[in-house]
N, C-alpha and C positions, 0 to 999 in steps of 0.2 A: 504494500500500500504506500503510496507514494504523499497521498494527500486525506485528511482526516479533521475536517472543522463541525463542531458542533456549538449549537446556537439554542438555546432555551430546550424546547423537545424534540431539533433538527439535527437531522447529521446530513451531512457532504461530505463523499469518500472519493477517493480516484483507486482505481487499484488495474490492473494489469490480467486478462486472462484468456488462456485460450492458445491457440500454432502462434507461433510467433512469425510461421510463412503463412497464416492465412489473411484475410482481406478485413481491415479494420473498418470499427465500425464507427467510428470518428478520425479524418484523419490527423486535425491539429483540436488541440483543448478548445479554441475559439469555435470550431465549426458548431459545438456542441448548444453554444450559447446563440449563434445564427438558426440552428433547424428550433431552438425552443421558440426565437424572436416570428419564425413562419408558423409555428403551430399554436402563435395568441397565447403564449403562457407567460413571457416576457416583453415588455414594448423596445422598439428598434432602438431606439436613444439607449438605453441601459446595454442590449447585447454587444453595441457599437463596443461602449465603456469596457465592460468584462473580455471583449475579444482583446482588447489596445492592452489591459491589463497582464491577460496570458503574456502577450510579445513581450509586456516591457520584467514580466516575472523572468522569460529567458533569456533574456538581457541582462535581468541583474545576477541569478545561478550559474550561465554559462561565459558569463564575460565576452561578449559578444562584440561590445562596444565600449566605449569609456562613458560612464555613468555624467549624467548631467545634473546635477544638485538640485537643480529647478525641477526638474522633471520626477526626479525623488519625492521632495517636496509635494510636488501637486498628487502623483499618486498616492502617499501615504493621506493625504487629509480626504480628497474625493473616496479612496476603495474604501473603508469602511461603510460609507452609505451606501456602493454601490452593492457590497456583499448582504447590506441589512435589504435590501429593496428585493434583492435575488433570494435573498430568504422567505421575504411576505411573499413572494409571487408561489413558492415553491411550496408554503404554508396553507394559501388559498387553492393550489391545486389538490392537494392533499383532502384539506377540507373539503375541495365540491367531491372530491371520491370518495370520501368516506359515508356522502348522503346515501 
């Protein structure tokens, strides 16, 4: 498991399974957050935000580029809301299925 956030009664997991030659079923973290923005579970302004987010997360883990202090800056103070917004939506899905 690569990734493991939990938020009041939410969990968000990432974890790895399956052939490693067979055909993924996301190909980057971002697409994930694009097919939720087409299937009305997430609004487009938000998926924009969490896709930029993934890129700039492998930016900062794989050293990709030289970090921009500003750009640190603005993510840290914006992803917290962006993760609490991705949670009520993921909250309210949850809710309509469990009517």
């Amino acid at each position: 498991m690569e990734l493991d956030i939990r938020y009041q009664d939410r969990r968000i997991a990432f974890a790895e399974y399956g052939d490693p030659a067979g055909k993924p079923v996301f190909l980057c973290h971002g697409e994930a957050f694009r097919k939720l923005s087409s299937a009305g579970v997430i609004e487009a302004g938000l998926s924009e935000r969490l896709t930029r987010a993934t890129g700039f997360r492998n930016v900062v883990a794989h050293a990709y580029e030289d970090l921009d202090m500003a750009r640190v800056h603005k993510t840290a103070m914006q992803g917290p809301a962006d993760l609490r917004a991705f949670l009520a939506a993921l909250a309210t899905l949850g809710a309509a299925g469990k009517r």
